[in-house]
C-alpha positions in Angstrom: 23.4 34.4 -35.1 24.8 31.0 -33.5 27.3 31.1 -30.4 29.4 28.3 -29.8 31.1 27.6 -26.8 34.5 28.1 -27.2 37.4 28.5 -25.5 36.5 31.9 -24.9 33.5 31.0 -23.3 34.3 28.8 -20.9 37.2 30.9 -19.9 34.1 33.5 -19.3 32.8 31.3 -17.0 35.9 30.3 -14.8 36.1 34.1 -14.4 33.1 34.0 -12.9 34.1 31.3 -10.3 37.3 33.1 -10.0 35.3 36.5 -9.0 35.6 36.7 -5.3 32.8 38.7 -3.4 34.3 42.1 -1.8 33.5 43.4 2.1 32.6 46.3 0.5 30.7 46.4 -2.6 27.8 48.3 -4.7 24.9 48.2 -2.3 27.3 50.3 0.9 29.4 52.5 -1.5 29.9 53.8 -5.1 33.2 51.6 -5.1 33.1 48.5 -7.5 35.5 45.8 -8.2 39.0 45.5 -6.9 42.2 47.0 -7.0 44.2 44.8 -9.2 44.1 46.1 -13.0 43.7 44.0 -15.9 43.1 44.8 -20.0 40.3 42.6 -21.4 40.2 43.5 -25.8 37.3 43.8 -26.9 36.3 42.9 -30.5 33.9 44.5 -33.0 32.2 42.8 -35.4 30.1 44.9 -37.8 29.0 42.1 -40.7 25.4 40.1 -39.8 25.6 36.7 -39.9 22.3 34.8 -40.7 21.4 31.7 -39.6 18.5 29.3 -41.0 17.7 25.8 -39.6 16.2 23.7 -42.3 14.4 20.2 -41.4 13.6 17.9 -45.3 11.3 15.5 -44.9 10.7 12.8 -47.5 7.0 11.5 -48.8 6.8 10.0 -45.4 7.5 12.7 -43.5 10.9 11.2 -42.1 13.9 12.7 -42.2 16.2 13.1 -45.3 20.0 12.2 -44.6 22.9 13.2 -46.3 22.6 16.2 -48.4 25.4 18.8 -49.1 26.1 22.5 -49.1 25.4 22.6 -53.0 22.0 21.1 -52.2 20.5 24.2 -51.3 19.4 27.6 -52.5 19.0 30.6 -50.2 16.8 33.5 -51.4 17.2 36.4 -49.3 14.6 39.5 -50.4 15.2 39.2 -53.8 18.4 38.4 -53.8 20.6 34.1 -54.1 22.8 34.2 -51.2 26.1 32.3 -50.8 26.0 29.9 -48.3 29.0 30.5 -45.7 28.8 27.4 -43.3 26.8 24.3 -43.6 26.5 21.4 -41.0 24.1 18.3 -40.6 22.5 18.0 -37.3 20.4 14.8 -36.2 19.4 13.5 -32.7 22.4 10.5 -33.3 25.2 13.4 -33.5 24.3 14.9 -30.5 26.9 16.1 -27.8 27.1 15.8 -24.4 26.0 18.1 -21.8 28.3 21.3 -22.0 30.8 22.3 -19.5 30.0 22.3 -15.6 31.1 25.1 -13.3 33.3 23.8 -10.4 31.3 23.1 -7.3 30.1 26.2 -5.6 30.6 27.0 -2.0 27.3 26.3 0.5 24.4 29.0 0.0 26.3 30.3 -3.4 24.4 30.3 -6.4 25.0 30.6 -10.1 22.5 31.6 -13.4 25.3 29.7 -15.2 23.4 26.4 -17.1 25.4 23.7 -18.6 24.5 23.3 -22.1 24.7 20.8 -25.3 26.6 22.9 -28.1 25.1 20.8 -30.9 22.2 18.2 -29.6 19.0 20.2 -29.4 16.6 21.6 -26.6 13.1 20.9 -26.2 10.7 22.8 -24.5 7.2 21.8 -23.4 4.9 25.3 -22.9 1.3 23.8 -21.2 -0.8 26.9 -21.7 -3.5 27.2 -19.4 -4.3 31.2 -19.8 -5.6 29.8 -23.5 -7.0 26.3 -22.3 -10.0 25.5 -20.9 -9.6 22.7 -18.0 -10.8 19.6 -19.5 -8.7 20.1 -22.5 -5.8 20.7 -20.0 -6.4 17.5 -18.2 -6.3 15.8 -21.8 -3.0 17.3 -21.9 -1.2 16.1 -19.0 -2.9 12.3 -19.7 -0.9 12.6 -23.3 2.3 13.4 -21.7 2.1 10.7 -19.6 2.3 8.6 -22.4 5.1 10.3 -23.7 7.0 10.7 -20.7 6.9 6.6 -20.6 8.8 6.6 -24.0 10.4 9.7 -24.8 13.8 8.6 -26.3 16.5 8.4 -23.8 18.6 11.6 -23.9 16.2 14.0 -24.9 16.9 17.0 -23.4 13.2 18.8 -22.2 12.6 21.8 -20.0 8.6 22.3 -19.3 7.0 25.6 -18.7 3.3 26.7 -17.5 1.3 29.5 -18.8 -1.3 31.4 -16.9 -1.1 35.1 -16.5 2.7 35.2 -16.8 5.4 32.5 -17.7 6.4 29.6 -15.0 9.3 27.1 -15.0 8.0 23.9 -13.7 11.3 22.4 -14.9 14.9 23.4 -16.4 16.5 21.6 -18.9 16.5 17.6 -17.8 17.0 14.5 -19.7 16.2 12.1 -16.6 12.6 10.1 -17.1 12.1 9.5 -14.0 12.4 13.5 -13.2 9.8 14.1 -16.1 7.8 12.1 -15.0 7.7 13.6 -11.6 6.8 16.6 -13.3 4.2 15.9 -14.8 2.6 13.9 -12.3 2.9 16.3 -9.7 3.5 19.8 -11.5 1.2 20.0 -14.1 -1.9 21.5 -12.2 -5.0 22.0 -14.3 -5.7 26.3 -14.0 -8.9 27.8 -15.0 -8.7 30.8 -17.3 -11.3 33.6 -16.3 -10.4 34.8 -20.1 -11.9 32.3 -22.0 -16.0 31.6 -22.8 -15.6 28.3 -21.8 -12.9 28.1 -19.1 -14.3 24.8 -18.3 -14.3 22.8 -21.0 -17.8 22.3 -21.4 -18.5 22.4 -24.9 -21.3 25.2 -24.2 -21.4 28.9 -23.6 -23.7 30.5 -21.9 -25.9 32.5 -23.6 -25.3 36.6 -23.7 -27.2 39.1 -21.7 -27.9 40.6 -25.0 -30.1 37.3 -26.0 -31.8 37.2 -22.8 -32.6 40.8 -23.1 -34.2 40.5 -26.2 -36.0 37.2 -25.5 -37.3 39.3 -22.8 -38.7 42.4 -24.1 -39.7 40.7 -27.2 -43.3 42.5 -26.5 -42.0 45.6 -25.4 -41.7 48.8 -28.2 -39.1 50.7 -26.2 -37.4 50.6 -22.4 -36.9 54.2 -20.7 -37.3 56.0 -23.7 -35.0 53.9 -26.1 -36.4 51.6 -28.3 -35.8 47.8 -27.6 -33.7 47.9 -30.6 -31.2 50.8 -29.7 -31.1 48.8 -26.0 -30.1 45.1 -27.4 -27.3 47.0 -29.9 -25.8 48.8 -27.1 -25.9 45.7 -25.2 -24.4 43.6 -28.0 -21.8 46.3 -28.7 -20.1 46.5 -24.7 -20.5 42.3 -25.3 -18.5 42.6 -27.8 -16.1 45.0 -26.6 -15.9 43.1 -23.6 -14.8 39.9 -25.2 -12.3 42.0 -27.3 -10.5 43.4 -24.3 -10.2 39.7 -22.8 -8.8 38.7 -26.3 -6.0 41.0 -26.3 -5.1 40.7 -22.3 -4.6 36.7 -23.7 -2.3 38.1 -26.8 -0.8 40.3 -24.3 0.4 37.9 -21.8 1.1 35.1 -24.6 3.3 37.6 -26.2 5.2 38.4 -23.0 5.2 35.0 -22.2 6.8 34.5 -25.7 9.2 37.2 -25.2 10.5 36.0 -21.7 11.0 32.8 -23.6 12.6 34.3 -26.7 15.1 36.1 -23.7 15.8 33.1 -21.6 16.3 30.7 -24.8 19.3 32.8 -26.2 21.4 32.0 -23.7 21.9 28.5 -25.1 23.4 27.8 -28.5 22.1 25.9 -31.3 18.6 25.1 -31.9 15.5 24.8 -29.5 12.3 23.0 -30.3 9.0 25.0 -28.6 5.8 22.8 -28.2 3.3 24.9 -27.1 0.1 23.0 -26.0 -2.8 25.2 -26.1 -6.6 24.9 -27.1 -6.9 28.7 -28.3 -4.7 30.5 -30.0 -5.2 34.2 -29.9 -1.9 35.8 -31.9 -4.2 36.0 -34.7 -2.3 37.4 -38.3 -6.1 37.8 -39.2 -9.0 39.9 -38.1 -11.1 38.6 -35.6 -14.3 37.5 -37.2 -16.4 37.0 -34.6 -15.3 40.2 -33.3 -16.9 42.3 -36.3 -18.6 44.4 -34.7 -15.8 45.8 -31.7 -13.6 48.7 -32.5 -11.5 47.3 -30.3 -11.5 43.7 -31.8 -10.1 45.3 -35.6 -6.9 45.6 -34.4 -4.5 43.8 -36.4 -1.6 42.2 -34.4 0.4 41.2 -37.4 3.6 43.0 -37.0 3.8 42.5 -33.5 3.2 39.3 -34.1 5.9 39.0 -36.3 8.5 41.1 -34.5 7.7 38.3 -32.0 8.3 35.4 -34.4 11.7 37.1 -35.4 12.7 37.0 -31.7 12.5 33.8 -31.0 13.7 33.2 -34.3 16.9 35.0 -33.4 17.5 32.9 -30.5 17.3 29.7 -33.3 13.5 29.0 -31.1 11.3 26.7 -33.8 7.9 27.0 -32.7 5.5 23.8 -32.9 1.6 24.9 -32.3 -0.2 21.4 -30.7 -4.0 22.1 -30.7 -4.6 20.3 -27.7 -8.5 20.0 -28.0 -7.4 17.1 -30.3 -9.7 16.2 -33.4 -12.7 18.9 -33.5 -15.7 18.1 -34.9 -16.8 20.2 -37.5 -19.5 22.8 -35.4 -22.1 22.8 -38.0 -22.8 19.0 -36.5 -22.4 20.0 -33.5 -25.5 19.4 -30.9 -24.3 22.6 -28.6 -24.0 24.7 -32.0 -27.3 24.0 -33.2 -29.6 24.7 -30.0 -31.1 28.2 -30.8 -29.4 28.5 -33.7 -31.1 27.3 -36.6 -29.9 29.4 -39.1 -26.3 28.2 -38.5 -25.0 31.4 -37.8 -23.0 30.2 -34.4 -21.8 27.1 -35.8 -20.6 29.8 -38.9 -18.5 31.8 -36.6 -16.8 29.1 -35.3 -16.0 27.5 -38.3 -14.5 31.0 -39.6 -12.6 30.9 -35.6 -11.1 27.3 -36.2 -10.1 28.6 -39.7 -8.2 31.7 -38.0 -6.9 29.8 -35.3 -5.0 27.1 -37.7 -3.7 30.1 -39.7 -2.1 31.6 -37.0 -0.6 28.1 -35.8 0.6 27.6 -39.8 1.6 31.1 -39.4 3.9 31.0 -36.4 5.2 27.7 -37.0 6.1 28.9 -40.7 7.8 32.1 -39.3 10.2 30.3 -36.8 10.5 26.9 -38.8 8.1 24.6 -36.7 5.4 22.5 -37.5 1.7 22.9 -36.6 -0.3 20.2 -35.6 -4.0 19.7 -35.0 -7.0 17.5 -35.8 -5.0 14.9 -33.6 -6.1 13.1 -30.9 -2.7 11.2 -30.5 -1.1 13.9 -28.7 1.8 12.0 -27.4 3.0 10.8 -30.7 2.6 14.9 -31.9 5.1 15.7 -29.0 7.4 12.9 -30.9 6.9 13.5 -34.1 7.5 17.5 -33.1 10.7 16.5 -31.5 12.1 14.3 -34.3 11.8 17.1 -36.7 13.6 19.3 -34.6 16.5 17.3 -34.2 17.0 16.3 -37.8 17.7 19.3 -39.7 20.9 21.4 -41.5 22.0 24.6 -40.4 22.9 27.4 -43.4 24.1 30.6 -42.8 25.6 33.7 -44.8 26.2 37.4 -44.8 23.2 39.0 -46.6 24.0 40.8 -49.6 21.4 43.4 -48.4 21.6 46.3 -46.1 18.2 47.2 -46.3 16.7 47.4 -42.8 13.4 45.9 -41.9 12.1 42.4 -42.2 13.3 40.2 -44.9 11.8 37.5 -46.4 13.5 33.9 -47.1 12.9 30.9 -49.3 15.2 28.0 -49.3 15.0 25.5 -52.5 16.9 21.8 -53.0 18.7 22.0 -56.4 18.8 19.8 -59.4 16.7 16.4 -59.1 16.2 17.0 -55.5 13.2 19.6 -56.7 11.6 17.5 -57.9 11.8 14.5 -55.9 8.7 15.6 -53.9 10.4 16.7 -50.6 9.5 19.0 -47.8 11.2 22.0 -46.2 10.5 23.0 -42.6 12.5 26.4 -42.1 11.3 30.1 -41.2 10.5 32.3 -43.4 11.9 35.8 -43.0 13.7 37.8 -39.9 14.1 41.5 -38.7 17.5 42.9 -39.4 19.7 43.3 -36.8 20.0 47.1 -37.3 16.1 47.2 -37.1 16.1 44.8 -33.6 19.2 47.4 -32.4 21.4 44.3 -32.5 20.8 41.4 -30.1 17.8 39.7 -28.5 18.5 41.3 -25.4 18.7 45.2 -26.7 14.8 45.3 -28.1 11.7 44.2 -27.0 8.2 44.5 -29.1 5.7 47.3 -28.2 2.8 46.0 -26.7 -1.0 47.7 -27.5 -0.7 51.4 -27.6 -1.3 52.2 -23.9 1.2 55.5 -24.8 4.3 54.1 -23.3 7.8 55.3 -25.2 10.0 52.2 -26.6 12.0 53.2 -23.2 9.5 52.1 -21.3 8.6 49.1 -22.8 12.1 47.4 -22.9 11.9 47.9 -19.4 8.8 45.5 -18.9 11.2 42.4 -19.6 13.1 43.1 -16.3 9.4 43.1 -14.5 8.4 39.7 -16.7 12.0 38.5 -15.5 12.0 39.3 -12.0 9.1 37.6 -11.2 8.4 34.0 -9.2 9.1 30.9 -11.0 9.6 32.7 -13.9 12.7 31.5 -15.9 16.0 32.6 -14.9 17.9 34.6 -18.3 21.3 34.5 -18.2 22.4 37.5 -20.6 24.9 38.6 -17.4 27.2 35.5 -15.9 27.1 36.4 -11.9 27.2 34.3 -9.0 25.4 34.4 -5.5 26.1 33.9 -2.2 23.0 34.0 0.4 23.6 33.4 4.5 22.1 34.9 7.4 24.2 37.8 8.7 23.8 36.9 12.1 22.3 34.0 14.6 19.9 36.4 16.5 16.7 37.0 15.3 15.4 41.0 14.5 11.9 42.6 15.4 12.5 45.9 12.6 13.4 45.6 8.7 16.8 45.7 7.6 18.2 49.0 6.4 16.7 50.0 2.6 14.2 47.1 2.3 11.0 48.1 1.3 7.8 45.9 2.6 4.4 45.9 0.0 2.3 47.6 1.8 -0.2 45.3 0.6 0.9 42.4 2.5 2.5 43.0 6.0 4.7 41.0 7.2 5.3 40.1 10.9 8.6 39.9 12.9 10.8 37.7 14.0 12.9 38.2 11.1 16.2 36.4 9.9 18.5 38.6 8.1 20.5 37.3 5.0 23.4 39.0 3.6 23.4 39.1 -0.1 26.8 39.2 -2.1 27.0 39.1 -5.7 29.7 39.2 -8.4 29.0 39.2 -12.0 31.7 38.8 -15.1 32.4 42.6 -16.3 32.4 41.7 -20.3 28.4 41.0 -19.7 28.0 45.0 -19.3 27.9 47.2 -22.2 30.3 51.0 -21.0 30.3 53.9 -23.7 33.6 55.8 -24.0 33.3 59.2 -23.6 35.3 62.2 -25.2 37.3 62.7 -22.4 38.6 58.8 -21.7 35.8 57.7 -19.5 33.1 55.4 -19.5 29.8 55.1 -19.0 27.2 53.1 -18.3 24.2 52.0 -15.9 23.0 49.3 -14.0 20.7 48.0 -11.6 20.5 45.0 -8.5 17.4 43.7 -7.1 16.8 41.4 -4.3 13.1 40.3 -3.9 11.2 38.1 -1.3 8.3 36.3 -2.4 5.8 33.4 -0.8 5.0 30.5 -3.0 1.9 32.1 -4.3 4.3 34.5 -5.9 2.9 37.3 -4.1 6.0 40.0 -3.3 6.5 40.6 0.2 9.8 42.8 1.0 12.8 43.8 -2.0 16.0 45.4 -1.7 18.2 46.8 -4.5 19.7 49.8 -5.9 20.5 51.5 -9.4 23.9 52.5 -10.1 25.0 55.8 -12.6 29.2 54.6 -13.9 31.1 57.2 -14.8 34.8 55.3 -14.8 38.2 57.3 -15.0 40.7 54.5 -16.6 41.7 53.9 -13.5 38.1 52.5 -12.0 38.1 51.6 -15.4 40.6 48.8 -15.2 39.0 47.8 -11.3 35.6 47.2 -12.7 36.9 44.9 -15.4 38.1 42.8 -12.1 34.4 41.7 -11.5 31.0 44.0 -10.7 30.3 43.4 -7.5 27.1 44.1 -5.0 26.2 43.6 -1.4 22.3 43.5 0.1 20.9 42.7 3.1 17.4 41.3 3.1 14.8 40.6 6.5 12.9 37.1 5.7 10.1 36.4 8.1 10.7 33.1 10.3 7.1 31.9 10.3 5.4 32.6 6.6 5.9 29.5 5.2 8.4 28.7 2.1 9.6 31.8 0.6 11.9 32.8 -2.1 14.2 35.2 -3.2 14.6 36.6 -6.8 18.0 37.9 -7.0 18.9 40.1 -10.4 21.4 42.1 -12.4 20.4 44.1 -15.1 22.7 46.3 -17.7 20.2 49.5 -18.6 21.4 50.6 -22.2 21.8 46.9 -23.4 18.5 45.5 -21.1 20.5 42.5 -20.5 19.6 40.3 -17.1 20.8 38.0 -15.2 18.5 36.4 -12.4 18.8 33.2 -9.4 16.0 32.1 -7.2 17.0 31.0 -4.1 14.5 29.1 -1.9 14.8 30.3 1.5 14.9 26.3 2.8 17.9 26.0 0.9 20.0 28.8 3.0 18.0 28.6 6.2 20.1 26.1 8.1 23.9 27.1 6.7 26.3 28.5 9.2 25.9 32.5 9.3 28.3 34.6 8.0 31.4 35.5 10.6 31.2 38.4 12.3 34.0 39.6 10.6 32.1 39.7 7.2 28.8 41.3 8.9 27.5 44.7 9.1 24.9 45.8 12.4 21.1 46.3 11.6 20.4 49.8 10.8 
């Protein structure tokens, strides 16, 4: 569903620089909000509202201009939809960037991002958990190039994949600063998942083939014959490679989902490049995987509950191969060593196959474009970006109630059906009543290590809490951070909790922590009896710049509101913290949250500590003694 921002909106946001931050507040006492009362309505709205971004391309592949609402056909299931809304969007219409807050006081913070309502977003994803190195070098070399003539005003954010999701950059449209980025950001990672983490072009060969070159001559080894030893030995290879295979699809699809989270925030359409030389979210078994247990499971509706999320947040996903034009492995040098029957250079042949699919597959489901066989990378990224900003939003209420995933086809009418045009668009969604209604209140099970569905929505909050990750913004709040005092301490502050795996050594600096978040963002149940409930959570956490956590503060908090506290909380939900930092561990960071439990919404700032460190303190008068 698309969100403008309205008037409504931005009046949400001046609440939030209007929220002031309390003396006393969640983190010292069950009291939140202030006295003064105030009625907020709230609004219901029961009918889904479907959205679908649709790019036409001519013979040429450029853009087609100019079509109307009557153009178009919209196939939902089964069943011809009527098309409520239709708009042209190209890059030459795009707005402005959107509203900016008012300036915030020093060492106060906001998750609020100003935004273009109509002009697209592009985001670069370099993915080094499924790259090897030298491919990843190739990478960065390309967006040089691109970087030196990306069309002024392109809005790009650019994000790093390894074990979890990194923001190298937010949303920017400055060269200069791009260029920075990927001068200086863009460090080539190894990936102790992959074969070939390198880039070599050669794997080394398996135990299981030295084995039996080995005890070619040999009828049997401690009582098992040769035979029984090299399939046992083939069979934990196997296994083994299967269980790196799905630790990749496992932090992909987080990394996905963190993205598919973070993206909603901001309306209208956002283009996903993701640069990547393997691409494990296969909709097809595993070939060369035959002969694992582990390696038949099939990640298709995962996959696709996936696709629908970043669907939902209008996310168009465009697959870049970024090993450039493969040669076809039965020519291959490296293939045919030791190999003569082909039946190496046959596997990956069926693995190139499987990996396109699931590019074409991805990029189908969320209205991308895959692209491989390339070696002109930079004009990829162009062409990517181009489609994305050329397209024509159509939405309608589906006839349907049926819960579930739906498919979609879009058609052009009359002598435009013929006139040998292309659609880019995605190709079916999850209902809203199957996804429990927004991005925010369902996340996608993950392998079936026995958690509950609980359990699992949970895991975004961990993916979202952690360093350099990027910053959601389901929950508007604002945060101040300055030390509570000019002396230094030699003992934790009250309720912080060091990791016991890393200890950290006085003198410490303690910073007080204030926070005040925009009520509407928090979803209350109304009881039987007039009150309502609800429950949410604060975090405060201290990392180094290795992203390794090092002391955290926070506390959960159970609402059970007469009308009367009712009316104070819709005044602004406020928090107060108190956090030691070490003065001699180098640059550190602090990962400040808010999360609403029954609707797993989030709201998160990072705060660099040498962005606070040299402000005023607080006054006494706003302080509280160490405890």
């Amino acid at each position: 569903m698309r969100i403008h921002v309205t008037h409504a909106h931005l009046l949400r946001y001046y609440m939030l620089f209007l929220c002031a931050f309390p003396t006393l507040a969640v983190g010292q006492s069950s009291e939140t909000g202030s006295s003064i009362p105030s009625d907020v309505p709230t609004i219901h709205v029961e009918t889904q509202l479907v959205t679908v971004d649709v790019t036409v391309r001519d013979k040429n592949a450029q853009p087609v201009h100019g079509l109307n609402r009557d153009d178009f056909t919209v196939v939902d299931g089964s069943q011809t939809q009527t098309i409520r809304n239709f708009e042209e969007k190209s890059l030459q219409k795009a707005s402005s960037v959107g509203q900016a807050l008012p300036p915030l006081p020093p060492g106060t913070f906001s998750d609020y991002s100003p935004f273009s309502a109509d002009g697209p977003l592009n985001i670069l994803l370099l993915d080094s958990l499924n790259t090897s190195m030298a491919d990843q070098g190739y990478v960065r070399y390309q967006l040089q190039q691109y970087v030196k003539k990306a069309k002024p005003g392109t809005k790009i954010a650019i994000f790093g994949l390894s074990r979890r999701l990194y923001m190298l950059q937010g949303f920017n449209s400055d060269p200069e600063i791009l260029k920075d980025v990927v001068e200086h950001k863009l460090i080539s990672r190894p990936s102790n998942l992959l074969d070939d983490a390198l880039g070599s072009g050669s794997n080394p060969d398996a135990a299981s083939d030295i084995a039996a070159s080995g005890m070619s001559n040999l009828q049997d080894a401690g009582g098992l014959p040769i035979a029984s030893v090299i399939s046992n030995m083939q069979q934990f290879e196997a296994d083994e490679k299967a269980a790196a295979t799905q630790m990749r699809i496992q932090y992909t699809l987080d990394a996905f989902n963190a993205l598919a989270h973070y993206l909603s925030a901001f309306p209208g359409r956002k283009n996903l490049i993701w640069f990547s030389s393997s691409f494990p979210l296969n909709v097809l078994l595993d070939p060369t995987m035959a002969t694992s247990a582990l390696g038949l499971e099939n990640d298709q509706d995962e996959f696709r509950e996936t696709s629908s999320l970043l669907s939902k947040a209008e996310v168009a996903v465009y697959p870049l191969d970024a090993r450039g034009l493969v040669a076809d492995a039965t020519f291959s040098a490296a293939t045919r060593k030791g190999d003569p029957f082909g039946t190496r250079s046959s596997s990956l042949l069926l693995e190139q196959s499987s990996e396109h699919a699931t590019m074409n597959q991805i990029a189908e489901d969320t209205g991308g474009k895959a692209f491989y066989n390339t070696n002109d990378l930079a004009t990829a990224v162009q062409n990517a970006i181009d489609s994305g900003s050329n397209y024509y939003t159509l939405t309608y209420n589906p006839t349907s109630r049926k819960s579930g995933y739906r498919t979609l086809h879009v058609a052009l009418n009359g002598k435009l059906s013929i006139a040998g045009y292309s659609l880019e668009y995605r190709h079916g969604y999850f209902t809203d009543n199957h996804l429990g209604g927004s991005i925010a209140s369902t996340m996608p099970s993950h392998g079936s290590d026995g958690q509950s569905s609980v359990e699992k929505k949970f895991n975004y909050v961990r993916v979202a809490m952690a360093h350099g990750a990027p910053t959601p913004q389901d929950i508007l709040f604002k945060v101040r951070v300055l030390a509570a005092g000019a002396h230094l301490e030699q003992t934790l502050a009250q309720n912080n909790t060091e990791n016991s795996a890393r200890t950290i050594k006085p003198p410490f600096r303690r910073y007080s922590i204030d926070m005040a978040a925009v009520p509407d963002d928090f979803q209350l149940s109304l009881n039987k009896d007039g009150n309502r409930t609800g429950s949410l959570e604060f975090s405060v956490l201290l990392y180094d710049s290795d992203g390794t956590l090092l002391n955290s503060t926070g506390k959960a908090v159970t609402l059970d509101l007469t009308p009367e506290r009712f009316r104070q909380f819709l005044t602004g939900v406020n928090g107060h913290f108190e956090i030691s930092v070490p003065v001699k561990a180098g640059d550190l960071f602090l990962r400040i949250g808010v999360h609403d439990i029954p609707s797993n919404k989030v709201g998160v700032v990072e705060v660099p500590i040498s962005s606070v460190a040299k402000l005023p303190p607080l006054p006494s008068s706003q302080t509280r003694p160490s405890r």
